[in-house]
C-alpha positions in Angstrom: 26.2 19.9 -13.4 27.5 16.3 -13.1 27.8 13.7 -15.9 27.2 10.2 -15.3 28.3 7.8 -18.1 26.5 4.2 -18.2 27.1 1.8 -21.0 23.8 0.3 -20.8 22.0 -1.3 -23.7 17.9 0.4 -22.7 17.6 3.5 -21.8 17.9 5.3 -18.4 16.1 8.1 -16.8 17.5 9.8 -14.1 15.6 11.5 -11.5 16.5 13.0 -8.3 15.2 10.8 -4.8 12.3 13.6 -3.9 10.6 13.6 -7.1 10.8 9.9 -7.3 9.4 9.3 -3.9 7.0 11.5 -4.8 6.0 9.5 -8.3 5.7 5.9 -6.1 3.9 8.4 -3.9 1.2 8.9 -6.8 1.1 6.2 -8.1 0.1 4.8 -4.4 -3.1 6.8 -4.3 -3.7 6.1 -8.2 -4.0 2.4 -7.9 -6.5 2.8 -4.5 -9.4 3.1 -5.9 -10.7 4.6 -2.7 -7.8 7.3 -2.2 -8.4 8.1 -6.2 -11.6 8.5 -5.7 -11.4 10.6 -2.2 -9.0 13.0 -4.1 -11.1 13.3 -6.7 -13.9 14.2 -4.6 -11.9 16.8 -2.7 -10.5 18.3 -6.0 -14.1 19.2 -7.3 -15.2 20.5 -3.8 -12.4 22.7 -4.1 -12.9 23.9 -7.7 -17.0 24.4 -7.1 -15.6 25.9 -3.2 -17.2 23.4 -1.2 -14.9 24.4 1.5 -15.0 25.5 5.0 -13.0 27.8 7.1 -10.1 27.3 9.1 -12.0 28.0 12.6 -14.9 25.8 11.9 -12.5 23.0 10.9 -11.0 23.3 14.3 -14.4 23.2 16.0 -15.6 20.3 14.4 -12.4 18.2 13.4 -9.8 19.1 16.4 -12.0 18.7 19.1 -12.3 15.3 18.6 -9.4 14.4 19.0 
């Protein structure tokens, strides 16, 4: 594994480019207040499986477009 000194009086994290894209990516929906709550909303549909199947998604989503 590499080693990368830095003289550097705070502390540094380092952390490779896909996980931090993916942290601004969170912390996009986070502070939308609409996105959070949309997640949230399809997170407890999952968990109580408010869900429908793959073919009637297709009927009713796909053909619209």
């Amino acid at each position: 594994m590499p080693t990368l000194t830095i003289k550097c009086d705070k502390p540094v994290v380092g952390v490779p480019l896909d996980e931090y894209q993916d942290l601004l990516d969170t912390l996009e929906i986070l502070s939308d207040p609409t996105l959070k709550r949309d997640v949230e909303k399809a997170r407890k549909e999952f968990r109580e499986r408010q869900t429908v199947s793959w073919e009637k998604f297709k009927k009713e989503f796909l053909s619209e477009a």
